[in-house]
VOLUMKOL-431658 format. One record per residue (C-alpha): residue in one letter; x, y, z. Coordinates in steps of 0.02 Angstrom, whole numbers. Layout:
BEGIN
resn=A	X=X	Y=Y	Z=Z
...
***
This chain:
BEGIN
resn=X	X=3544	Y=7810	Z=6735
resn=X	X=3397	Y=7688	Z=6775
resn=X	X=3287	Y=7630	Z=6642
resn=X	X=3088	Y=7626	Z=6717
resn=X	X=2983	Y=7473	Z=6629
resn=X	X=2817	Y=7537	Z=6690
resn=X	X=2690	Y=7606	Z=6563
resn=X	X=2745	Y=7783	Z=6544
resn=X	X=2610	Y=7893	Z=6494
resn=X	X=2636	Y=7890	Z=6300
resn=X	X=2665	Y=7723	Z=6301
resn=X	X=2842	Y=7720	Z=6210
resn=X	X=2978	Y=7665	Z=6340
resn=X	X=3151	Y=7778	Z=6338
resn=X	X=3297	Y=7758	Z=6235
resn=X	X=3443	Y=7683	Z=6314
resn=X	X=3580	Y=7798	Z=6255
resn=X	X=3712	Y=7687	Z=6312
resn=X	X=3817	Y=7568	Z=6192
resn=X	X=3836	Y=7376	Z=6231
resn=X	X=4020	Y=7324	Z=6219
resn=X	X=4018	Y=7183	Z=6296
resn=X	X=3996	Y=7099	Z=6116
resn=X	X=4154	Y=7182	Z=6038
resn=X	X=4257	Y=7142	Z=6172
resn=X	X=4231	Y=6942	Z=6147
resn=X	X=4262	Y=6982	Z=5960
resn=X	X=4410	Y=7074	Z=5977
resn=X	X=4486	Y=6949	Z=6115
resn=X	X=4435	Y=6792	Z=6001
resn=X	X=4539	Y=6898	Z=5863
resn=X	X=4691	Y=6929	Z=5992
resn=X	X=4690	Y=6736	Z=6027
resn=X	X=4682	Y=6678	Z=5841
resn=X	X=4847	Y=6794	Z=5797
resn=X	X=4935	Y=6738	Z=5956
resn=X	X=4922	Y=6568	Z=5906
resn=X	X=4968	Y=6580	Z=5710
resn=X	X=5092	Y=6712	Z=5728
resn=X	X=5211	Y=6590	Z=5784
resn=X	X=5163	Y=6452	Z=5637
resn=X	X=5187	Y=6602	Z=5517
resn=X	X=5367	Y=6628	Z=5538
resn=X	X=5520	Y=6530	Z=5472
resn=X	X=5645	Y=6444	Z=5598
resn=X	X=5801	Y=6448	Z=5506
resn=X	X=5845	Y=6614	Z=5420
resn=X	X=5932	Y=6576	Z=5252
resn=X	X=5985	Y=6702	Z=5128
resn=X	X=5930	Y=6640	Z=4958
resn=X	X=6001	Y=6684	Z=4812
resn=X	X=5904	Y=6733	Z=4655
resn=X	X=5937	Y=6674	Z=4476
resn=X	X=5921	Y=6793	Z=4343
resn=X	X=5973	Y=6678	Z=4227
resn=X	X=5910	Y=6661	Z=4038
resn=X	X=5842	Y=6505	Z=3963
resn=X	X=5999	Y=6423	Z=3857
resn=X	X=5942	Y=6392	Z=3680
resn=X	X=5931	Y=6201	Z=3672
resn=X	X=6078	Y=6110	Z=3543
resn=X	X=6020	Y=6027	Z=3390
resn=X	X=6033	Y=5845	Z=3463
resn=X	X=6020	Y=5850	Z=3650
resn=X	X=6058	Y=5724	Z=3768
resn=X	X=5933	Y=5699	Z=3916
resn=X	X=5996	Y=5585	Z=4048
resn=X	X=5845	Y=5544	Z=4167
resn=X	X=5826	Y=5478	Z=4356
resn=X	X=5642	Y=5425	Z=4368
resn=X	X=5565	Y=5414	Z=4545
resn=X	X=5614	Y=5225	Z=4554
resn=X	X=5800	Y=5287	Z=4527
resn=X	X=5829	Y=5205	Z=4358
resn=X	X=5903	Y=5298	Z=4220
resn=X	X=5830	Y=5346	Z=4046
resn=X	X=5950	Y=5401	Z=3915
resn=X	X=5823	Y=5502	Z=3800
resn=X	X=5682	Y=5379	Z=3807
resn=X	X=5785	Y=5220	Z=3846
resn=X	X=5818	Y=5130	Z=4006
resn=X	X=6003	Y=5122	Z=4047
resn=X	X=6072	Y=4991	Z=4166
resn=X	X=6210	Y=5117	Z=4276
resn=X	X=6345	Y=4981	Z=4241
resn=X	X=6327	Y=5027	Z=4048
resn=X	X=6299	Y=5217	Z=4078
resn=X	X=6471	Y=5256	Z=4007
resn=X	X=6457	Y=5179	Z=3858
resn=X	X=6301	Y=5196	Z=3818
resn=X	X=6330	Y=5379	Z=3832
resn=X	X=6492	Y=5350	Z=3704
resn=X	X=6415	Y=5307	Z=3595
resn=X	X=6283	Y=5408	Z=3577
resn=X	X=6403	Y=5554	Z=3573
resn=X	X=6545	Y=5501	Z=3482
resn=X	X=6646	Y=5499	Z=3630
resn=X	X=6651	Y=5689	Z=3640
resn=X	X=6643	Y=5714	Z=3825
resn=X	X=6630	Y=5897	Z=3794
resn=X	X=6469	Y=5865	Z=3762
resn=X	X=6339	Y=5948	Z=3853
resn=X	X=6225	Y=5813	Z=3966
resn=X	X=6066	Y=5887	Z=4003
resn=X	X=6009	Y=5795	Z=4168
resn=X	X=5847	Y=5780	Z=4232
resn=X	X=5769	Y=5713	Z=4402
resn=X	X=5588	Y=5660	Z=4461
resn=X	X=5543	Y=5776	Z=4611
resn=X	X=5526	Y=5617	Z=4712
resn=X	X=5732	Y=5586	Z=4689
resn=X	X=5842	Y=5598	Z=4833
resn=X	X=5970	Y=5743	Z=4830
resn=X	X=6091	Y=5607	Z=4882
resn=X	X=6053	Y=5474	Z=4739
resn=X	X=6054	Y=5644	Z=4612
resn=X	X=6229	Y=5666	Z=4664
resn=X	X=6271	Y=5479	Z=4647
resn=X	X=6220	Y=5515	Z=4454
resn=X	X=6321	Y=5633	Z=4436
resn=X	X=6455	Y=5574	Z=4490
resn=X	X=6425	Y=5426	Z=4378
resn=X	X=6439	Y=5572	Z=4250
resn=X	X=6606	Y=5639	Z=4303
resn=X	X=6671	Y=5482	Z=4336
resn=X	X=6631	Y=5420	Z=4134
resn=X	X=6726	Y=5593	Z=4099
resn=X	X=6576	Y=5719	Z=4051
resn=X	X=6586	Y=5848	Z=4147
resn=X	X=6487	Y=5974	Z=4062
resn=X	X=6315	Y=5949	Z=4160
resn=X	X=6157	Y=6046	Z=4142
resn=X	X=6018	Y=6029	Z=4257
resn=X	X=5849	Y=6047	Z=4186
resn=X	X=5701	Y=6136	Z=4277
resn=X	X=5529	Y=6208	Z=4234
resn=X	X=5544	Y=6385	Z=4209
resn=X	X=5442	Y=6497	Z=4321
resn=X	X=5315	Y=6585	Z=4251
resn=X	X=5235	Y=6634	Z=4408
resn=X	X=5081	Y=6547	Z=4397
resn=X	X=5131	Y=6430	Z=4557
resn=X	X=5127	Y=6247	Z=4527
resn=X	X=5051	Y=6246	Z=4338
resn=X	X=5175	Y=6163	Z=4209
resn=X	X=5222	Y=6307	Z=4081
resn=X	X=5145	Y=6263	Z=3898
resn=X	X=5350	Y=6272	Z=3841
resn=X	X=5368	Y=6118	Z=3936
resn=X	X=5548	Y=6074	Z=4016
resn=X	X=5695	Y=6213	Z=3971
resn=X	X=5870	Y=6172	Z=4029
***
């Protein structure tokens, strides 16, 4: 079907009845090369299965200790600095030597897994074993701070 460009009688020229493609072919292949590359940054290397805690906020005792690793690794009992030589007997005395007291530990995001377990070992090695590791509790909002503030 041939399109004529002289001056046709009436002076309209014809409709083309024809569609252009050519324009949603370079979007659709512009599309196909944008999922091709980020499909593979989308998915996850290592498959882990990972569990899911159900569990309730603890009601929080009437004096609680908070042992604290700061991002500089030194410890805070409550709002104090603690050498780690004197962490033992600091923490004696502040509980009456009960070592069935509950510590309530708490770590700067910047910590180490390694130096959090050097802590508590520190812990088990002055004898308390009952260790509670305190977290923000998700409220779903993503990375805003709850107004509750720290739960264990």
């Amino acid at each position: 079907m041939a399109v004529s460009l002289k001056d046709p009688q009436d002076g309209d020229l014809a409709e083309v009845s024809e569609i252009n493609v050519t324009p949603f072919i370079d979007v659709i292949l512009v599309l196909l090369i944008i999922f091709m590359v980020a499909a593979p940054l989308s998915t996850v290397d290592v498959a882990v299965d990972l569990p899911v805690s159900n569990a309730q906020p603890q009601p929080r005792p009437d004096k609680p200790v908070f042992l604290t690793v700061k991002g500089d690794l030194s410890l805070a009992l409550g709002n104090d600095g603690v050498p780690r030589e004197q962490l033992q007997a600091i923490l004696d005395q502040q509980t009456s030597s009960d070592r069935e007291q509950r510590v309530f530990l708490r770590a700067d995001g910047a910590v180490a897994y390694r130096d959090l377990m050097e802590v508590m070992n520190l812990l088990r090695n002055a004898g308390y074993l009952k260790i509670a590791l305190v977290g923000l509790e998700d409220t779903g909002q993503g990375n805003a701070a709850p107004a509750g503030g720290a739960r264990p």
